[in-house]
N, C-alpha and C positions, 0 to 999 in steps of 0.2 A: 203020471198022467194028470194030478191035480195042478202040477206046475203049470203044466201046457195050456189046462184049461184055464187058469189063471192070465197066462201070457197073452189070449187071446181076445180075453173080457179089456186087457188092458188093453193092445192095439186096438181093439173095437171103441173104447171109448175116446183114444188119441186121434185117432181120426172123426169122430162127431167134434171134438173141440177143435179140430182143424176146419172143419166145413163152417161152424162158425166165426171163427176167426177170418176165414175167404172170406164170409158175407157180409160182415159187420165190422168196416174200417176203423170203429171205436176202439176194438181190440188191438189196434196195429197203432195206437199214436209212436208218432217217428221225434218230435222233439221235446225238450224240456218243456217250453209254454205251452202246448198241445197239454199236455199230461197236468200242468198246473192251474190252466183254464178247466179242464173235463172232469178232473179224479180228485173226490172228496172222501174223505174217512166219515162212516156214520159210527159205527161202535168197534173199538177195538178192547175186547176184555181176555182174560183167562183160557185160550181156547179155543175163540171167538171174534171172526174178524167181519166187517162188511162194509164193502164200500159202493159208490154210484159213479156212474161216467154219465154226464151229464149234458146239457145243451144240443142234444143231437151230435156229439164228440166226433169232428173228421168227419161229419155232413156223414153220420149214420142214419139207414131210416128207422131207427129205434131212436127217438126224443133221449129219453132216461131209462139206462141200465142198473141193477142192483146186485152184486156180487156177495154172497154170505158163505162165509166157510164153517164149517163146524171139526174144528180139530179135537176134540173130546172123544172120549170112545162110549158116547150115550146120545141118543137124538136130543136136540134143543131146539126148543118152538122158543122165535122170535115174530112178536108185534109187526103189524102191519100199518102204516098210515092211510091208505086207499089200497083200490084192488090195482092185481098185477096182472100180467101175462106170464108164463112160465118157458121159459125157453130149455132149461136142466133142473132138475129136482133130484139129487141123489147118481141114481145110474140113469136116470128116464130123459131121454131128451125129445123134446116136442117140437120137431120144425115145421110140421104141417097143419097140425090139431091146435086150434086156440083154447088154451086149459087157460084158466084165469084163477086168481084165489086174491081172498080179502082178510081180513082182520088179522090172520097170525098164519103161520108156516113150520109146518116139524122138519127140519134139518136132518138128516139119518147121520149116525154118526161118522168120524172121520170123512164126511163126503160134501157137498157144498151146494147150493142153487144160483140159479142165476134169473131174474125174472126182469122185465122191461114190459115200456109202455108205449106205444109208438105215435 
């Protein structure tokens, strides 16, 4: 029974990363120059990975994206340079509610955020 419920949280969450990927072309670049013009590495450490898709990437209406992954099995609060919008936090995805957060962000473990600013 725990499998199933597992199985379920997981297609639940594959399809919220599917709805954003429909909506925001940034997530679909198709060429190499696309990907080298848009996608920067801001920190990659132990663990710890984040990057930005930039310029409004593929005439997204999200300006700049921020992608942070947290592969540790303990939350990790990263620094903020201005406020965000929050589009995934963990399991929570926000496509209606404008959630916003500033100065720093706790990462839940093995799980990742995704925050943009339009």
């Amino acid at each position: 029974m725990e499998f199933k419920s597992k199985k379920c949280r997981c297609c639940h969450l594959f399809s919220e990363f599917n709805q954003i990927k429909k909506k925001h072309p940034a997530f679909r670049m198709s060429t190499a120059k696309e990907v080298q013009q848009n996608l920067e590495f801001l920190k990659v450490e132990n663990g710890f990975i984040s990057y930005q898709l930039k310029n409004n990437a593929t005439n997204d209406s999200w300006k700049t994206i921020v992608i942070l992954y947290n592969a540790k099995n303990k939350p990790m609060e990263c620094a903020l340079q201005k406020s965000w919008n929050i589009a995934i936090l963990g399991n929570h995805f926000y496509f209606d509610a404008k959630n916003s957060i500033s100065k720093k962000i706790s990462i839940p473990a093995i799980l990742m955020a995704i925050l943009f600013e339009e």
